[in-house]
KEKELUM-940668 format. One record per residue (C-alpha): x, y, z. Coordinates in steps of 0.1 Angstrom, whole numbers, padded with zeros to 4 digits, always signed. Layout:
! residues N
XYZ/...
//
This chain:
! residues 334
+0574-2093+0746/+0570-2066+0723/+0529-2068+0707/+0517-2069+0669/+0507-2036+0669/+0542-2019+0683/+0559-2041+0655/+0537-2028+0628/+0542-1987+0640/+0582-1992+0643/+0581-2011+0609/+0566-1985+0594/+0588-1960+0608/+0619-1975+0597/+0602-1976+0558/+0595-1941+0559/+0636-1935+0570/+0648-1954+0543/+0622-1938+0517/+0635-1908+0529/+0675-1920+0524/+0667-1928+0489/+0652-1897+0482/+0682-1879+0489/+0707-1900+0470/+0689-1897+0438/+0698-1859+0440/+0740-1846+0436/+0752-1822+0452/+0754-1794+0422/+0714-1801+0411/+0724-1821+0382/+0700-1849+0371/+0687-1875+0390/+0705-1908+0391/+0739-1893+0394/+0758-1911+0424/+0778-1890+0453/+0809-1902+0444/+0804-1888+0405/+0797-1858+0417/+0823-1857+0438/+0858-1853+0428/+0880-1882+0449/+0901-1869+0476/+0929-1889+0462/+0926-1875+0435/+0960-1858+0420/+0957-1818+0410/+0955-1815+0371/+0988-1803+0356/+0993-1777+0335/+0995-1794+0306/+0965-1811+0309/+0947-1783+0322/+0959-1769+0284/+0948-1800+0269/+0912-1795+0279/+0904-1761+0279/+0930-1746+0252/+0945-1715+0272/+0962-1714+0304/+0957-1686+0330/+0989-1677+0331/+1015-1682+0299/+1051-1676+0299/+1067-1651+0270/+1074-1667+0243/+1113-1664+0237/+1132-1652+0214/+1147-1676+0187/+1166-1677+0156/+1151-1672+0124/+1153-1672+0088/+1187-1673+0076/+1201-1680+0116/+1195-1646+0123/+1177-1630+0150/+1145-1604+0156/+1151-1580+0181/+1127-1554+0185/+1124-1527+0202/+1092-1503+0213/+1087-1476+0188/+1083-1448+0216/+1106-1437+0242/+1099-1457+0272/+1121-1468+0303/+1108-1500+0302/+1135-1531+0296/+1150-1536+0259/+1130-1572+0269/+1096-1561+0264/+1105-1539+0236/+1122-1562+0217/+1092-1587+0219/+1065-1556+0210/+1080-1533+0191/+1094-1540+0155/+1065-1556+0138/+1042-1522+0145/+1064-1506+0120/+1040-1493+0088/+1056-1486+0055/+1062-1448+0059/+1084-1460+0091/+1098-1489+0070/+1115-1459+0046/+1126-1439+0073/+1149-1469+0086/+1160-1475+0051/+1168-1437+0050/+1190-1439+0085/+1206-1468+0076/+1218-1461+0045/+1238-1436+0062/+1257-1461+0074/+1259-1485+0045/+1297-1476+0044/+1296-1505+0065/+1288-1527+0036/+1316-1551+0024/+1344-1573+0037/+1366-1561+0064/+1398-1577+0084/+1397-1573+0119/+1425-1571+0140/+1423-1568+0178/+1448-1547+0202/+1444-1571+0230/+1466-1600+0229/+1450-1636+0237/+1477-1663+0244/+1501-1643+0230/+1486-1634+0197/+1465-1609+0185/+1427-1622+0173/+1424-1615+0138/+1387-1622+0119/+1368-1615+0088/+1336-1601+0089/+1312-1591+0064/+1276-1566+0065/+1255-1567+0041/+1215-1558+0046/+1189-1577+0056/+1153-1570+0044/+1140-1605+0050/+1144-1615+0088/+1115-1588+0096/+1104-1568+0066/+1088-1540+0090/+1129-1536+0107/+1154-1536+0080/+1188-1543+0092/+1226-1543+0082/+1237-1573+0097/+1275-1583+0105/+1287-1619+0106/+1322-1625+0121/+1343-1658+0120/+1371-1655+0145/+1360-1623+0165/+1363-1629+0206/+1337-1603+0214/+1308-1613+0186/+1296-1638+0161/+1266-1620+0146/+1260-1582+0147/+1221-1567+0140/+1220-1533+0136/+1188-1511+0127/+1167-1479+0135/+1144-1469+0157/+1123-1441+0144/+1099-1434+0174/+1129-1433+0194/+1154-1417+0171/+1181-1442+0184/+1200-1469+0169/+1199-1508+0178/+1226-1529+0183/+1221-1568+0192/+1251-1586+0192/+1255-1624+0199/+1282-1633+0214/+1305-1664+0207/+1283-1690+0231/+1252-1682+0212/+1241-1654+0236/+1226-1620+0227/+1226-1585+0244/+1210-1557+0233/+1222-1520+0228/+1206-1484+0223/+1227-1461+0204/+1233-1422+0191/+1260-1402+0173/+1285-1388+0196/+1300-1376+0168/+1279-1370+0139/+1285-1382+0103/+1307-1357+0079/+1324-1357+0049/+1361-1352+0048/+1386-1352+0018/+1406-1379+0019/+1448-1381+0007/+1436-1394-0026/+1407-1364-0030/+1379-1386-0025/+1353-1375-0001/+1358-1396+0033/+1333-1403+0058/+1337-1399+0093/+1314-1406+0124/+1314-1421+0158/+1279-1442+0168/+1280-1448+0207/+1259-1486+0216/+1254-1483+0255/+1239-1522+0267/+1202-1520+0277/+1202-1562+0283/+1208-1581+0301/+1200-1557+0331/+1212-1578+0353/+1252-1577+0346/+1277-1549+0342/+1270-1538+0310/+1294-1534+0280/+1296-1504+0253/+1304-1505+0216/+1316-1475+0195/+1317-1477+0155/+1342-1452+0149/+1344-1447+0114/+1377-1432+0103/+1374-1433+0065/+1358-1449+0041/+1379-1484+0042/+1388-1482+0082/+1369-1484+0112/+1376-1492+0146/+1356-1506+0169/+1357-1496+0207/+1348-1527+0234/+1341-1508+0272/+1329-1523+0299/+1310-1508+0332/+1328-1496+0362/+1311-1497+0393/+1273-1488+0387/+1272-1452+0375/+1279-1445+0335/+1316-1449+0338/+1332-1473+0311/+1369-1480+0308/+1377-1493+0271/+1389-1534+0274/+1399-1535+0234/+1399-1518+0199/+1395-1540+0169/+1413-1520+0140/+1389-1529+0111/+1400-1524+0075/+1382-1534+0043/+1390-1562+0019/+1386-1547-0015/+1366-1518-0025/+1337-1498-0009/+1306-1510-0026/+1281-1486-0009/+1290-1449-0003/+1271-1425+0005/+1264-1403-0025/+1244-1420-0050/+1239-1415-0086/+1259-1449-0102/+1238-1447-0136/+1227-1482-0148/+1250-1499-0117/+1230-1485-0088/+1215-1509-0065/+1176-1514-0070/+1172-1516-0034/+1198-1494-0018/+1208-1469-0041/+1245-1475-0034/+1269-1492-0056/+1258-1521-0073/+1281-1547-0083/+1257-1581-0084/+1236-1585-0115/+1201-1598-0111/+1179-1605-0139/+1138-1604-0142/+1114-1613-0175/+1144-1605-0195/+1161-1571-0180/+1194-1570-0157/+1191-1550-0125/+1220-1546-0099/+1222-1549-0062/+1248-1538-0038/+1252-1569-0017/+1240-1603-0012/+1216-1594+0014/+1197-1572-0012/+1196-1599-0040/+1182-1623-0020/+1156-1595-0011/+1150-1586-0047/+1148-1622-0057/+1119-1631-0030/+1102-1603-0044/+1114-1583-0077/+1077-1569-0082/+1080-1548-0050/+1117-1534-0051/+1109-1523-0090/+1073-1505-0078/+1095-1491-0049/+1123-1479-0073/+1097-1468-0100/+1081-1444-0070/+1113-1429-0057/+1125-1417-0095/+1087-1403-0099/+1090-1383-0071/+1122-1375-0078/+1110-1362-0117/+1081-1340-0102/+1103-1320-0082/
//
Protein backbone atom coordinates (compact mmCIF):
# COMPACT_ATOMS: atom_id res chain seq x y z
CA UNK A 1 0.00 0.00 0.00
CA UNK A 2 1.37 2.96 -1.45
CA UNK A 3 2.31 5.65 1.88
CA UNK A 4 1.06 9.43 2.41
CA UNK A 5 4.23 10.76 1.53
CA UNK A 6 4.63 8.79 -2.10
CA UNK A 7 0.96 10.15 -2.80
CA UNK A 8 1.82 13.61 -2.02
CA UNK A 9 5.43 13.55 -4.41
CA UNK A 10 3.48 11.87 -7.43
CA UNK A 11 0.54 14.37 -6.89
CA UNK A 12 2.70 16.99 -7.17
CA UNK A 13 4.29 15.71 -10.12
CA UNK A 14 1.31 15.22 -12.15
CA UNK A 15 0.31 19.22 -11.23
CA UNK A 16 3.51 20.37 -12.43
CA UNK A 17 2.76 18.18 -16.06
CA UNK A 18 -0.45 19.64 -16.44
CA UNK A 19 0.86 23.38 -15.46
CA UNK A 20 3.18 22.71 -18.00
CA UNK A 21 0.41 21.42 -20.82
CA UNK A 22 -1.42 24.61 -20.20
CA UNK A 23 1.41 26.65 -20.70
CA UNK A 24 1.96 25.53 -24.04
CA UNK A 25 -1.63 25.75 -25.33
CA UNK A 26 -1.96 29.34 -24.45
CA UNK A 27 0.81 29.99 -27.17
CA UNK A 28 -0.07 29.28 -31.38
CA UNK A 29 2.02 28.07 -33.46
CA UNK A 30 2.91 31.57 -35.49
CA UNK A 31 3.67 33.68 -31.91
CA UNK A 32 0.33 35.31 -32.19
CA UNK A 33 -1.36 36.37 -28.85
CA UNK A 34 -2.07 34.38 -26.12
CA UNK A 35 -5.49 32.69 -25.97
CA UNK A 36 -5.61 31.75 -29.54
CA UNK A 37 -6.55 27.89 -29.72
CA UNK A 38 -4.50 25.25 -32.09
CA UNK A 39 -7.17 24.61 -34.21
CA UNK A 40 -7.47 28.72 -35.06
CA UNK A 41 -4.24 28.75 -35.95
CA UNK A 42 -4.32 26.03 -37.79
CA UNK A 43 -5.90 25.79 -41.14
CA UNK A 44 -8.36 22.35 -41.15
CA UNK A 45 -7.04 19.57 -43.17
CA UNK A 46 -10.38 19.35 -44.75
CA UNK A 47 -10.28 22.27 -45.62
CA UNK A 48 -10.94 22.96 -49.57
CA UNK A 49 -7.99 25.14 -51.52
CA UNK A 50 -9.40 28.73 -52.10
CA UNK A 51 -10.40 29.30 -55.69
CA UNK A 52 -9.36 31.79 -57.79
CA UNK A 53 -12.12 33.84 -57.56
CA UNK A 54 -11.98 34.06 -54.04
CA UNK A 55 -8.42 34.32 -53.81
CA UNK A 56 -9.41 37.70 -56.14
CA UNK A 57 -12.05 38.53 -53.83
CA UNK A 58 -9.76 38.98 -50.94
CA UNK A 59 -6.74 40.30 -52.00
CA UNK A 60 -7.74 42.24 -55.34
CA UNK A 61 -5.02 40.83 -57.89
CA UNK A 62 -4.27 37.40 -58.97
CA UNK A 63 -0.82 36.08 -59.57
CA UNK A 64 -1.37 35.21 -62.73
CA UNK A 65 -4.17 36.98 -65.13
CA UNK A 66 -5.20 36.03 -68.45
CA UNK A 67 -5.11 38.79 -71.54
CA UNK A 68 -7.80 40.48 -71.75
CA UNK A 69 -9.42 39.80 -75.28
CA UNK A 70 -10.23 41.59 -77.87
CA UNK A 71 -13.92 42.80 -78.18
CA UNK A 72 -16.07 44.84 -80.25
CA UNK A 73 -16.43 48.43 -79.68
CA UNK A 74 -18.02 51.53 -80.44
CA UNK A 75 -20.01 51.41 -83.37
CA UNK A 76 -19.47 47.17 -83.59
CA UNK A 77 -16.17 47.81 -84.80
CA UNK A 78 -13.02 46.36 -83.73
CA UNK A 79 -9.38 47.69 -82.24
CA UNK A 80 -6.61 45.93 -83.63
CA UNK A 81 -3.39 47.17 -82.89
CA UNK A 82 -0.34 46.47 -83.76
CA UNK A 83 3.43 47.29 -82.14
CA UNK A 84 4.70 50.53 -83.48
CA UNK A 85 8.34 48.95 -84.28
CA UNK A 86 9.31 46.10 -86.36
CA UNK A 87 9.32 43.16 -84.25
CA UNK A 88 8.78 39.29 -85.09
CA UNK A 89 6.66 38.91 -82.31
CA UNK A 90 2.81 37.62 -83.08
CA UNK A 91 0.25 40.29 -84.69
CA UNK A 92 -1.42 38.99 -80.96
CA UNK A 93 0.69 40.95 -78.77
CA UNK A 94 0.92 43.82 -81.01
CA UNK A 95 -2.44 44.27 -81.62
CA UNK A 96 -3.13 44.38 -77.71
CA UNK A 97 0.12 46.94 -77.17
CA UNK A 98 0.58 48.83 -79.99
CA UNK A 99 -2.04 51.33 -81.27
CA UNK A 100 -2.89 53.38 -78.27
CA UNK A 101 1.17 54.51 -78.05
CA UNK A 102 0.45 56.46 -81.04
CA UNK A 103 1.14 60.52 -80.16
CA UNK A 104 -0.32 63.17 -82.36
CA UNK A 105 2.67 63.70 -84.85
CA UNK A 106 2.11 59.69 -85.59
CA UNK A 107 -1.69 60.29 -85.59
CA UNK A 108 -0.97 62.77 -88.86
CA UNK A 109 1.31 60.55 -90.46
CA UNK A 110 -1.59 57.76 -90.60
CA UNK A 111 -3.98 60.33 -91.76
CA UNK A 112 -1.27 61.22 -94.38
CA UNK A 113 -0.96 57.32 -95.69
CA UNK A 114 -4.30 56.76 -95.63
CA UNK A 115 -5.55 59.34 -97.50
CA UNK A 116 -3.67 57.82 -100.22
CA UNK A 117 -5.97 55.37 -100.29
CA UNK A 118 -9.25 57.25 -99.69
CA UNK A 119 -10.15 56.35 -103.35
CA UNK A 120 -11.54 53.63 -101.49
CA UNK A 121 -14.19 55.88 -100.07
CA UNK A 122 -17.81 55.25 -101.39
CA UNK A 123 -20.17 52.56 -102.43
CA UNK A 124 -19.04 49.69 -104.47
CA UNK A 125 -20.78 46.37 -106.04
CA UNK A 126 -19.01 43.42 -105.58
CA UNK A 127 -19.17 40.67 -107.74
CA UNK A 128 -17.21 37.42 -107.27
CA UNK A 129 -15.55 35.02 -110.06
CA UNK A 130 -16.19 31.94 -108.07
CA UNK A 131 -19.45 30.50 -108.38
CA UNK A 132 -21.36 29.19 -105.01
CA UNK A 133 -24.45 26.92 -105.86
CA UNK A 134 -24.33 27.90 -109.13
CA UNK A 135 -24.39 31.65 -108.76
CA UNK A 136 -21.96 34.22 -108.50
CA UNK A 137 -21.95 36.10 -104.78
CA UNK A 138 -22.75 39.59 -105.48
CA UNK A 139 -22.53 42.37 -102.23
CA UNK A 140 -22.46 45.94 -101.49
CA UNK A 141 -19.93 47.34 -99.47
CA UNK A 142 -19.15 50.68 -98.35
CA UNK A 143 -15.58 52.52 -96.65
CA UNK A 144 -15.82 55.40 -95.14
CA UNK A 145 -13.15 56.57 -92.20
CA UNK A 146 -13.21 55.95 -88.88
CA UNK A 147 -11.62 58.49 -86.38
CA UNK A 148 -13.62 57.37 -83.40
CA UNK A 149 -13.01 53.52 -82.62
CA UNK A 150 -9.33 54.57 -81.44
CA UNK A 151 -8.50 58.21 -82.01
CA UNK A 152 -4.54 57.35 -81.76
CA UNK A 153 -5.25 54.57 -85.20
CA UNK A 154 -7.38 56.19 -87.68
CA UNK A 155 -8.90 53.74 -90.04
CA UNK A 156 -10.89 53.39 -93.32
CA UNK A 157 -13.20 50.79 -92.44
CA UNK A 158 -15.24 48.50 -95.12
CA UNK A 159 -18.66 46.96 -94.19
CA UNK A 160 -19.95 44.28 -96.64
CA UNK A 161 -23.56 42.71 -96.65
CA UNK A 162 -23.38 39.65 -98.82
CA UNK A 163 -19.52 39.12 -99.27
CA UNK A 164 -18.49 35.14 -98.56
CA UNK A 165 -14.90 36.09 -97.57
CA UNK A 166 -15.63 39.24 -95.06
CA UNK A 167 -18.22 41.12 -93.15
CA UNK A 168 -16.12 44.03 -91.80
CA UNK A 169 -12.74 45.32 -93.21
CA UNK A 170 -10.21 47.68 -90.83
CA UNK A 171 -7.63 49.02 -92.59
CA UNK A 172 -4.90 51.55 -91.09
CA UNK A 173 -1.09 52.45 -90.84
CA UNK A 174 1.58 51.56 -89.11
CA UNK A 175 4.20 54.27 -88.98
CA UNK A 176 7.00 52.57 -86.86
CA UNK A 177 6.69 49.78 -89.22
CA UNK A 178 6.01 51.46 -92.47
CA UNK A 179 3.34 48.66 -93.21
CA UNK A 180 -0.23 48.64 -93.65
CA UNK A 181 -2.93 46.66 -91.40
CA UNK A 182 -5.58 44.74 -92.62
CA UNK A 183 -8.13 43.01 -89.95
CA UNK A 184 -10.83 41.44 -91.55
CA UNK A 185 -13.78 39.51 -89.79
CA UNK A 186 -15.03 37.04 -91.39
CA UNK A 187 -18.78 35.99 -91.83
CA UNK A 188 -18.89 33.85 -88.27
CA UNK A 189 -17.73 36.83 -86.35
CA UNK A 190 -14.09 35.81 -86.55
CA UNK A 191 -11.09 38.17 -87.22
CA UNK A 192 -7.55 37.68 -88.73
CA UNK A 193 -5.05 40.01 -89.05
CA UNK A 194 -2.80 41.07 -92.06
CA UNK A 195 0.55 43.13 -92.65
CA UNK A 196 0.73 44.75 -95.80
CA UNK A 197 3.05 46.82 -98.59
CA UNK A 198 2.81 48.12 -102.16
CA UNK A 199 3.80 45.62 -104.66
CA UNK A 200 3.01 47.98 -106.99
CA UNK A 201 3.16 51.50 -105.88
CA UNK A 202 0.39 54.11 -106.33
CA UNK A 203 0.47 56.29 -109.84
CA UNK A 204 -1.40 58.38 -111.72
CA UNK A 205 -2.64 57.41 -115.15
CA UNK A 206 -4.97 59.26 -117.71
CA UNK A 207 -7.92 57.71 -117.97
CA UNK A 208 -10.33 57.27 -121.52
CA UNK A 209 -12.32 60.29 -120.40
CA UNK A 210 -8.84 62.45 -119.56
CA UNK A 211 -9.20 62.35 -116.01
CA UNK A 212 -6.22 61.42 -114.05
CA UNK A 213 -6.67 57.53 -112.85
CA UNK A 214 -5.12 55.94 -109.95
CA UNK A 215 -3.58 52.75 -109.98
CA UNK A 216 -1.83 50.62 -107.25
CA UNK A 217 -1.64 47.09 -105.94
CA UNK A 218 -1.40 46.78 -101.78
CA UNK A 219 -0.36 43.10 -100.90
CA UNK A 220 -2.08 41.89 -97.07
CA UNK A 221 -0.09 38.68 -96.19
CA UNK A 222 -2.06 36.95 -92.72
CA UNK A 223 0.10 37.39 -89.61
CA UNK A 224 -3.04 35.63 -87.35
CA UNK A 225 -4.04 33.23 -86.53
CA UNK A 226 -0.57 31.55 -86.74
CA UNK A 227 -1.84 28.59 -86.30
CA UNK A 228 -3.72 27.83 -89.79
CA UNK A 229 -2.66 28.19 -93.39
CA UNK A 230 -2.78 31.59 -93.87
CA UNK A 231 -4.80 33.62 -96.61
CA UNK A 232 -3.58 36.81 -98.68
CA UNK A 233 -5.58 39.86 -99.84
CA UNK A 234 -4.47 42.15 -102.72
CA UNK A 235 -6.38 45.68 -103.30
CA UNK A 236 -5.65 46.06 -106.86
CA UNK A 237 -6.87 49.27 -107.80
CA UNK A 238 -7.46 49.64 -111.56
CA UNK A 239 -9.03 53.12 -111.74
CA UNK A 240 -10.62 55.29 -110.00
CA UNK A 241 -14.30 53.44 -109.92
CA UNK A 242 -12.85 49.70 -110.12
CA UNK A 243 -10.90 47.61 -107.98
CA UNK A 244 -10.42 44.08 -107.65
CA UNK A 245 -9.83 42.26 -104.90
CA UNK A 246 -7.41 39.11 -104.98
CA UNK A 247 -8.44 36.14 -102.19
CA UNK A 248 -5.00 33.43 -102.01
CA UNK A 249 -4.53 31.02 -99.79
CA UNK A 250 -1.19 29.14 -98.51
CA UNK A 251 0.25 26.21 -100.17
CA UNK A 252 2.23 23.92 -98.21
CA UNK A 253 4.28 26.02 -95.56
CA UNK A 254 6.68 28.23 -97.49
CA UNK A 255 5.33 31.76 -99.13
CA UNK A 256 3.58 30.09 -101.93
CA UNK A 257 -0.16 31.35 -102.49
CA UNK A 258 -2.42 30.09 -105.23
CA UNK A 259 -5.38 32.76 -105.80
CA UNK A 260 -9.06 30.97 -104.64
CA UNK A 261 -11.21 34.13 -106.06
CA UNK A 262 -11.34 37.77 -107.43
CA UNK A 263 -14.19 39.98 -106.37
CA UNK A 264 -14.54 42.56 -109.45
CA UNK A 265 -15.42 45.63 -107.39
CA UNK A 266 -17.03 48.62 -109.07
CA UNK A 267 -18.37 51.82 -107.53
CA UNK A 268 -21.93 52.93 -107.10
CA UNK A 269 -22.04 56.57 -108.12
CA UNK A 270 -19.26 58.98 -108.02
CA UNK A 271 -15.77 59.07 -106.45
CA UNK A 272 -16.14 61.26 -103.39
CA UNK A 273 -12.45 61.35 -102.31
CA UNK A 274 -9.62 61.53 -104.91
CA UNK A 275 -6.49 62.17 -104.38
CA UNK A 276 -5.74 65.75 -105.43
CA UNK A 277 -7.29 68.18 -103.17
CA UNK A 278 -8.18 71.70 -103.64
CA UNK A 279 -12.44 71.46 -103.75
CA UNK A 280 -12.82 75.26 -102.57
CA UNK A 281 -15.70 75.68 -100.04
CA UNK A 282 -16.67 71.65 -100.63
CA UNK A 283 -13.56 70.17 -99.19
CA UNK A 284 -13.86 67.94 -96.36
CA UNK A 285 -12.81 69.53 -92.90
CA UNK A 286 -11.35 66.32 -91.95
CA UNK A 287 -9.96 64.67 -95.07
CA UNK A 288 -9.31 67.09 -97.53
CA UNK A 289 -11.12 65.10 -100.26
CA UNK A 290 -14.47 65.76 -101.69
CA UNK A 291 -16.96 66.77 -99.53
CA UNK A 292 -20.46 66.14 -100.17
CA UNK A 293 -22.26 66.11 -96.47
CA UNK A 294 -22.98 69.46 -94.95
CA UNK A 295 -22.36 69.94 -91.33
CA UNK A 296 -23.21 72.90 -89.47
CA UNK A 297 -21.50 74.68 -86.16
CA UNK A 298 -22.55 78.13 -84.16
CA UNK A 299 -24.07 79.17 -87.43
CA UNK A 300 -21.41 78.20 -90.29
CA UNK A 301 -21.76 75.11 -92.81
CA UNK A 302 -18.69 72.89 -93.18
CA UNK A 303 -18.46 69.67 -95.44
CA UNK A 304 -17.20 66.21 -94.82
CA UNK A 305 -16.49 63.54 -97.28
CA UNK A 306 -18.27 60.54 -95.68
CA UNK A 307 -20.28 59.61 -92.86
CA UNK A 308 -17.46 58.34 -90.88
CA UNK A 309 -15.99 61.90 -90.75
CA UNK A 310 -19.27 63.67 -89.70
CA UNK A 311 -19.75 61.64 -87.03
CA UNK A 312 -16.05 62.59 -86.13
CA UNK A 313 -16.57 66.24 -86.64
CA UNK A 314 -19.78 66.12 -84.79
CA UNK A 315 -18.17 64.49 -81.46
CA UNK A 316 -15.83 67.12 -81.66
CA UNK A 317 -16.08 70.26 -84.21
CA UNK A 318 -13.63 72.29 -81.94
CA UNK A 319 -10.72 69.94 -82.76
CA UNK A 320 -11.21 69.20 -86.61
CA UNK A 321 -11.59 73.25 -87.10
CA UNK A 322 -8.14 73.95 -84.78
CA UNK A 323 -6.74 71.02 -87.01
CA UNK A 324 -7.95 72.58 -90.31
CA UNK A 325 -7.03 76.15 -89.13
CA UNK A 326 -3.16 74.71 -88.51
CA UNK A 327 -2.84 72.91 -91.80
CA UNK A 328 -3.96 76.27 -94.04
CA UNK A 329 -1.40 78.33 -91.61
CA UNK A 330 1.30 76.27 -92.47
CA UNK A 331 0.33 76.07 -95.67
CA UNK A 332 0.17 80.33 -95.96
CA UNK A 333 3.81 80.60 -94.36
CA UNK A 334 5.36 78.69 -97.00
Amino acid sequence: MMSISSRCIISVALSIFILSMTGCSQSNSSGGPAGASATESKPLKNEAPKTAEETTEETGSLETASPAKNGDTENGLPVITFGGAPSTTSSSSQHQNGESKAGSSDVEKIISRLKELQILLGTWRGITKKTYGGFKAVDQSEWVWDFRTNPAQPALVMTSNKSPYYRLARLTYLPGQDRYQLTVTDTHGDSRYYLGKFISPIKEIQGDDKTQQLTYKLEFTQTEPADEKATRFVINQKNNNRYLLEYYRQRGSGDQFIRVDTVSTQREGTSIALIDEGYGDKTCIISGGLGTIAVSYKGSTYYVCCSGCKAAFEEDPEKWLARAAAQKSKKTKR
